[in-house]
C-alpha positions as CSV (number, residue, x, y, z in Angstrom):
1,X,156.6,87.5,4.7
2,X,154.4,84.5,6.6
3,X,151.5,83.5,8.1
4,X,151.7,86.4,10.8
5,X,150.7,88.8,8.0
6,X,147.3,87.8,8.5
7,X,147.2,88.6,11.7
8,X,146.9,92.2,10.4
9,X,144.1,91.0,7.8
10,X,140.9,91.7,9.7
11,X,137.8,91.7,7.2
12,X,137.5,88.9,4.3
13,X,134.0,88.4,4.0
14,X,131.9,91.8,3.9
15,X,130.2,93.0,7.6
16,X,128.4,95.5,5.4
17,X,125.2,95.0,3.0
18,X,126.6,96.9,0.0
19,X,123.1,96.7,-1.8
20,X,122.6,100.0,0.1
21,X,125.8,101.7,-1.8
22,X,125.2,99.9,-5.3
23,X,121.2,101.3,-5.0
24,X,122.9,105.0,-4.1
25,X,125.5,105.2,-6.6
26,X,124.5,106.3,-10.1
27,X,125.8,104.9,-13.0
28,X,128.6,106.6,-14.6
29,X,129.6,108.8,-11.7
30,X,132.9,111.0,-12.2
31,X,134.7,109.5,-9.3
32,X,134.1,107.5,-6.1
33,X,135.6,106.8,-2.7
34,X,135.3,104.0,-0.8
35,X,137.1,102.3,2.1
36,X,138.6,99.3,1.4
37,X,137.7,96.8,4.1
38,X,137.7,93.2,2.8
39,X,136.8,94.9,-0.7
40,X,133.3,93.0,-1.0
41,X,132.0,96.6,-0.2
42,X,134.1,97.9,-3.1
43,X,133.8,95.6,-5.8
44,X,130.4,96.1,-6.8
45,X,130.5,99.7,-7.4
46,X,132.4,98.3,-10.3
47,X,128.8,97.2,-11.5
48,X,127.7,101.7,-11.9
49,X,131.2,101.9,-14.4
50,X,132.5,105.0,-12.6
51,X,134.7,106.6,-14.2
52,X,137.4,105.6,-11.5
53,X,137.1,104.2,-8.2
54,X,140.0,105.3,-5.0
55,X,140.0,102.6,-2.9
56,X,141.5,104.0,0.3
57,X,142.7,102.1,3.0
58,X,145.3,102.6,6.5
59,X,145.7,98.7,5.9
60,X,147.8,97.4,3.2
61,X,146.6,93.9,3.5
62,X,143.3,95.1,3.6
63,X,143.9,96.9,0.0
64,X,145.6,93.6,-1.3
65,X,142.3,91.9,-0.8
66,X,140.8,94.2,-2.9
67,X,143.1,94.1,-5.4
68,X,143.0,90.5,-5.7
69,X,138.5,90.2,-5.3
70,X,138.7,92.8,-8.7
71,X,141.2,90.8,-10.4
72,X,139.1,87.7,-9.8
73,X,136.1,89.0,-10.6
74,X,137.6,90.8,-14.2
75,X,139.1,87.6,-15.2
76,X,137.0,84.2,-13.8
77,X,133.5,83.0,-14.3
78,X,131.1,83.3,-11.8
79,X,131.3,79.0,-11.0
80,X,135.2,80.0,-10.5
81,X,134.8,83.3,-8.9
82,X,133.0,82.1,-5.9
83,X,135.0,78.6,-5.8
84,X,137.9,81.0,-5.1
85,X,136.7,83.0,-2.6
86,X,135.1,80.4,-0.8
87,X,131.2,80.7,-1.1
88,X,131.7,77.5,-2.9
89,X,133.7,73.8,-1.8
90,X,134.6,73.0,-5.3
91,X,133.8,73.5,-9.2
92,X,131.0,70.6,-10.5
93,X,131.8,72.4,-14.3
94,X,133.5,74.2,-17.1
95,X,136.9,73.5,-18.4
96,X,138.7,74.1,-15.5
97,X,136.8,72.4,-12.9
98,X,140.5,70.4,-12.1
99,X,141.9,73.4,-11.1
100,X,142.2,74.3,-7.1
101,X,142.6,78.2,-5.8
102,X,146.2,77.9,-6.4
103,X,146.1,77.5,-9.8
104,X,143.2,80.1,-10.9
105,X,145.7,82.7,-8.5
106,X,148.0,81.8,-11.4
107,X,145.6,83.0,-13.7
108,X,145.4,86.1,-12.2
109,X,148.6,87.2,-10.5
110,X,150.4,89.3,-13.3
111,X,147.1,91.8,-13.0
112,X,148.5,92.1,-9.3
113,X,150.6,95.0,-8.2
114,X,153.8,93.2,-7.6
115,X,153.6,93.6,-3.7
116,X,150.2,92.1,-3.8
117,X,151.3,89.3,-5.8
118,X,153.8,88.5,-2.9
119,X,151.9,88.7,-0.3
120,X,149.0,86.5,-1.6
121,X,151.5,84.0,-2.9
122,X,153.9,83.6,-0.1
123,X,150.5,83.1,2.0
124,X,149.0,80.2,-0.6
125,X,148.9,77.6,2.3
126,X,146.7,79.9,4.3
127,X,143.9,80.3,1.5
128,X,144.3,77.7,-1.2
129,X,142.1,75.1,1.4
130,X,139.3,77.0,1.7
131,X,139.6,80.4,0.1
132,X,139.6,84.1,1.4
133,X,136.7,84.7,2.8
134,X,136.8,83.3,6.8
135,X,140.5,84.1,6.9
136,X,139.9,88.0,8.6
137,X,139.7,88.0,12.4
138,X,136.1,89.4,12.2
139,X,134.5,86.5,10.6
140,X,137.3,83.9,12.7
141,X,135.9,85.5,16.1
142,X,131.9,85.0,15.0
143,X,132.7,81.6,13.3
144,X,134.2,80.7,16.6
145,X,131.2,82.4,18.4
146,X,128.7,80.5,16.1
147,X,130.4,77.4,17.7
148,X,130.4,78.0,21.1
149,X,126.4,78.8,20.6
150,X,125.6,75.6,18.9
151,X,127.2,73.7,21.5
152,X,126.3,75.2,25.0
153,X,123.0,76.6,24.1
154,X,122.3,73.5,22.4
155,X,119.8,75.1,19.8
156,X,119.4,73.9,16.3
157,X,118.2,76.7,14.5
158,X,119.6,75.2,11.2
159,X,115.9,74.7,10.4
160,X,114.8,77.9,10.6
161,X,117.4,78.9,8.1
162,X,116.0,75.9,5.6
163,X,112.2,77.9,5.3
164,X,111.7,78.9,1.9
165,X,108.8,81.4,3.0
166,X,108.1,83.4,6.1
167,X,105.4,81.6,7.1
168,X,107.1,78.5,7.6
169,X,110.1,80.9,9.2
170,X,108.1,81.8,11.8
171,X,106.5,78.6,12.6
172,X,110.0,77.1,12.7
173,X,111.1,80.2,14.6
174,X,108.4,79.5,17.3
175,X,109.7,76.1,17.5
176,X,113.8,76.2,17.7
177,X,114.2,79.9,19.2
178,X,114.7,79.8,22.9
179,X,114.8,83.4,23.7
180,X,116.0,83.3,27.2
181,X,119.0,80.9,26.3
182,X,120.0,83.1,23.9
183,X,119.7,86.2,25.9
184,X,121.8,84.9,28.3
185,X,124.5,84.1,26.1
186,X,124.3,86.9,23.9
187,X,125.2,89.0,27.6
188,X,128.2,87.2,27.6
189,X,129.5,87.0,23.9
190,X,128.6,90.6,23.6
191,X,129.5,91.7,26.3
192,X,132.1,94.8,26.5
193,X,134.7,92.7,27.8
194,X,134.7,89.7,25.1
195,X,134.8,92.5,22.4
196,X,137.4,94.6,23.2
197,X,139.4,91.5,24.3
198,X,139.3,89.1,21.3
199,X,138.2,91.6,18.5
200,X,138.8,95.4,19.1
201,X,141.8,95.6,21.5
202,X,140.3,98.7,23.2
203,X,139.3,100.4,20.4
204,X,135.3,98.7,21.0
205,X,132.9,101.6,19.6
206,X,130.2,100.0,22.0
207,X,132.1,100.3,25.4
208,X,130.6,101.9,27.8
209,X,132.8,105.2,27.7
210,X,132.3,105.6,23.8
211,X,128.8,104.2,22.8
212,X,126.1,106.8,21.7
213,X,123.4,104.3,21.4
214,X,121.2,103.7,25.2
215,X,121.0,100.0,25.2
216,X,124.0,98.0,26.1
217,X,125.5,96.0,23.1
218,X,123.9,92.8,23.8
219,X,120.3,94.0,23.9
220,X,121.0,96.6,21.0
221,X,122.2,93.1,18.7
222,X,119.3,91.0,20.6
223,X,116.5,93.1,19.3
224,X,118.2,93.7,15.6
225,X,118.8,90.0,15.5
226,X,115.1,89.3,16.3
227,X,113.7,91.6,14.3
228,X,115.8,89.9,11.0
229,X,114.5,86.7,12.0
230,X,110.8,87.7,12.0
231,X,110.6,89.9,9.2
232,X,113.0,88.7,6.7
233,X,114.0,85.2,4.9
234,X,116.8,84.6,6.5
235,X,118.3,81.5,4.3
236,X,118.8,85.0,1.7
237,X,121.2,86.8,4.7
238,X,124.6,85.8,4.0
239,X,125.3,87.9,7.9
240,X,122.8,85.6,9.9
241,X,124.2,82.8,8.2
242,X,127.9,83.5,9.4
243,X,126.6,84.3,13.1
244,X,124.5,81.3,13.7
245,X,126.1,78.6,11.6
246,X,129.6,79.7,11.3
247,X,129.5,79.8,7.7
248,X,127.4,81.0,4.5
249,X,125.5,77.7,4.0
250,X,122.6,78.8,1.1
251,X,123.8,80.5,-2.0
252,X,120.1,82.7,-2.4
253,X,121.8,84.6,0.6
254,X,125.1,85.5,-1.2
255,X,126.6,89.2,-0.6
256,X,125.9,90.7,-3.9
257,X,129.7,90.8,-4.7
258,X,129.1,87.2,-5.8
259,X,125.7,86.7,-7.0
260,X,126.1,86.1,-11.4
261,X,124.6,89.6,-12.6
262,X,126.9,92.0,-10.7
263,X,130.1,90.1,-11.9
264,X,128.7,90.4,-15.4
265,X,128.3,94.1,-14.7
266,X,131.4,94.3,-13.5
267,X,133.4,92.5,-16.2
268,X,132.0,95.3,-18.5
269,X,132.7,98.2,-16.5
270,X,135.8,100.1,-17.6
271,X,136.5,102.0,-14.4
272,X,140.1,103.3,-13.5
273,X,141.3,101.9,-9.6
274,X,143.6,103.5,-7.9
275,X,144.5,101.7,-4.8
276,X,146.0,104.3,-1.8
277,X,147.0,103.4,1.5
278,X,145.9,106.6,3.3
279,X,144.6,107.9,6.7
280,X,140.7,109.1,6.3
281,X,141.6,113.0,6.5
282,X,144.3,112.8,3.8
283,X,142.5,110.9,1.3
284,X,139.1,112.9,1.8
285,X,141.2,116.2,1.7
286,X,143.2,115.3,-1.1
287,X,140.5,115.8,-4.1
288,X,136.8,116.1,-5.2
289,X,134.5,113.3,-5.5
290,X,131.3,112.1,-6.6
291,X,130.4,109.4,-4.0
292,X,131.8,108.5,-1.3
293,X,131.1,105.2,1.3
294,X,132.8,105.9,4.5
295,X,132.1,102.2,5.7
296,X,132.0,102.5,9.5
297,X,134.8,104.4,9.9
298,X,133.9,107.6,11.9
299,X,132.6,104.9,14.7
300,X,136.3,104.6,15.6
301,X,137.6,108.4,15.4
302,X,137.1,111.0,18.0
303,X,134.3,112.6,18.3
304,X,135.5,115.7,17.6
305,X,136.9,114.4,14.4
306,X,133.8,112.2,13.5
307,X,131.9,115.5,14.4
308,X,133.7,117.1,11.4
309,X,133.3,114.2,8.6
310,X,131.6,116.8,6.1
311,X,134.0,119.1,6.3
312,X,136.6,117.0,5.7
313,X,135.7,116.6,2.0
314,X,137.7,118.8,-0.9
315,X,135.6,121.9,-0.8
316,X,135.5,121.9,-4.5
317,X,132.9,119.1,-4.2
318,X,130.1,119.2,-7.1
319,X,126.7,119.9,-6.0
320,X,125.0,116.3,-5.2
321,X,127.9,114.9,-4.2
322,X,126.7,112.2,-1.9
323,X,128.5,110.4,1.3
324,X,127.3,107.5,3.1
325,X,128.2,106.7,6.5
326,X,127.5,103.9,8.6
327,X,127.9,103.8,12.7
328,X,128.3,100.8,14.8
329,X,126.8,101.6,18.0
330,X,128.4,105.0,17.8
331,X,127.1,107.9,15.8
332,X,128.7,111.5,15.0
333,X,126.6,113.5,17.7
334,X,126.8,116.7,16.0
335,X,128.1,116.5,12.8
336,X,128.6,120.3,11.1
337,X,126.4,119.6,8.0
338,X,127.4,123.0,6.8
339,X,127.1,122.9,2.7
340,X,125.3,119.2,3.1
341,X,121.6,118.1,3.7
342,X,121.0,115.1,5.3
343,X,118.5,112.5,3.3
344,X,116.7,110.8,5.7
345,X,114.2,108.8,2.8
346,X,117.4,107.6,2.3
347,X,118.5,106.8,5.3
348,X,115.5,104.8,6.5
349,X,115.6,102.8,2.8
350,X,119.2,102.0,3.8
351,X,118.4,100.6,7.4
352,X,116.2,98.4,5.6
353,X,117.7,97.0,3.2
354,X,120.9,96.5,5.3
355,X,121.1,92.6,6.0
356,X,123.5,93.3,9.1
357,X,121.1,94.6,11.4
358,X,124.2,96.3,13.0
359,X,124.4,99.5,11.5
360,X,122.8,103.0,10.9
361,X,123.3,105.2,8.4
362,X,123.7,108.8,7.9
363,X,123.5,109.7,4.0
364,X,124.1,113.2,3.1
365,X,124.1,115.5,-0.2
366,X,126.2,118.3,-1.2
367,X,124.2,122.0,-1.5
């Protein structure tokens, strides 16, 4: 193994607002599926103690990140656990503020699985600088992009992100914002071509030939992006703070994998993991479940297939067994709800909590 494996890692961070899942899932569910991803999704459904948690993923990278942000989480403090992630430069406390990343990954490895302990220690010159979290592609493309904005558009909007009330936001936002600018370039870094060239490789759910939503990319992210900045604090948005200034700058805007109560939550839980490297169908097919989070996986599948994301489940599903699906410029068109309800309260609660601003949801119930 070597530094090519992470060409293969793709999230680190979290592109999803797990609040919505963690404010779904009741505590002390049966059993719950969840996507992998970068994990940051995963880990706090730790924080409901299901009974177990599958955490399913095509990637095995992707499900070595996850085993290693539960591992961290079960057996650091809160100070360590987001030093060693990387929502923090350094420890200012506690007796073992001397150590660095490599050393507290010595704390953890032998609750590894031993190909996870491999990979994440053959790779320690790749994280032990600045942790795990701007290591995936996604977050090295919009750290990259952050970059590029600050220095062509020349717009500071670092101020806007240092209001401690919406009042002053706005004022700030009148001030720094230069809408045209940032239409302009917004055209261009999310434009069809730049996506599907540096991110998605072709498999862009907004291109032209796959998108369900009207608006072209650009204008669908312009007007979601505006709408956070006017409505919401955004120093508290971990997501605005990785698109405009490259990196997650104020702690009050943490993901809630890393904020102090949902680690102590999660260091109480007792819930099994199973780990399974799996295609979508398979795992869904495979056996019942209480909950499951989708991420934004059906954007990518056919629509045929994305059409049939219900009744994909085990049919031996309890009654209330809830899913939750997000799309990324690409919804299911006419998913076969046969034996499900769709909870649109639900869904509209979810759009707003979301911090992304990309995504919509579809949240549905079992009959």
């Amino acid at each position: 193994m070597n530094m090519t494996y992470f060409d293969k890692l793709n999230y680190t961070l979290s592109n999803e607002d797990t609040r919505v899942e963690v404010e779904l899932l009741q505590s002390g569910a049966r059993k719950v599926f969840a996507i992998a991803g970068s994990g940051a999704r995963v880990l706090p459904l730790l924080a409901k103690n299901p009974s177990e948690l599958v955490v399913v993923d095509v990637s095995a990278h992707q499900l070595y990140l996850a085993e290693l942000r539960i591992a961290a989480a079960k057996k650091l403090t809160h100070p360590e656990f987001i030093y060693f992630l990387g929502y923090r430069g350094g420890l200012a406390e506690g007796n073992r503020q001397n150590l660095d990343r490599s050393e507290f990954f010595d704390i953890l490895k032998d609750s590894l699985s031993a190909d996870c302990r491999q990979f994440w220690d053959e790779n320690r010159p790749a994280w032990c600088p600045r942790g795990i979290i701007y290591l995936g592609k996604w977050e090295g493309h919009f750290i990259q992009i952050a970059a590029i904005f600050r220095k062509i558009l020349f717009m500071n909007v670092l101020p806007i992100f240092e209001a401690h009330s919406m009042q002053e936001q706005l004022e700030l936002y009148r001030k720094h914002w230069k809408s045209a600018r940032f239409k302009s370039f917004l055209r261009v870094a999310a434009s069809e071509w730049v996506f599907e060239k540096f991110l998605y490789k072709g498999h862009f759910a907004g291109a032209r030939s796959r998108k369900t939503v009207k608006q072209p990319a650009w204008e669908f992210l312009h007007d979601e992006f505006v709408r956070i900045f006017t409505t919401t604090l955004v120093r508290k948005n971990y997501m605005m703070q990785l698109f405009f200034l490259g990196k997650v700058l104020f702690e009050e805007g943490l993901p809630i994998e890393a904020t102090a109560s949902t680690l102590d939550e999660i260091k109480r839980s007792n819930t099994r993991v199973r780990f399974l490297k799996s295609d979508l169908t398979s795992a869904l097919a495979s056996e019942p479940f209480d909950f499951v989070s989708l991420s934004d996986t059906i954007s990518y599948l056919p629509a045929e297939q994305a059409n049939q994301a219900l009744q994909m489940m085990a049919s031996d599903c309890s009654p209330g067994t809830t899913v939750v699906i997000r799309s990324f410029l690409r919804a299911p068109t006419a998913i076969d709800t046969r034996g499900w309800t769709e909870d649109r309260s639900a869904e509209d609660r979810a759009y707003q909590l979301d911090g992304t601003g990309v995504y919509r949801f579809h949240i549905f119930r079992k009959n």
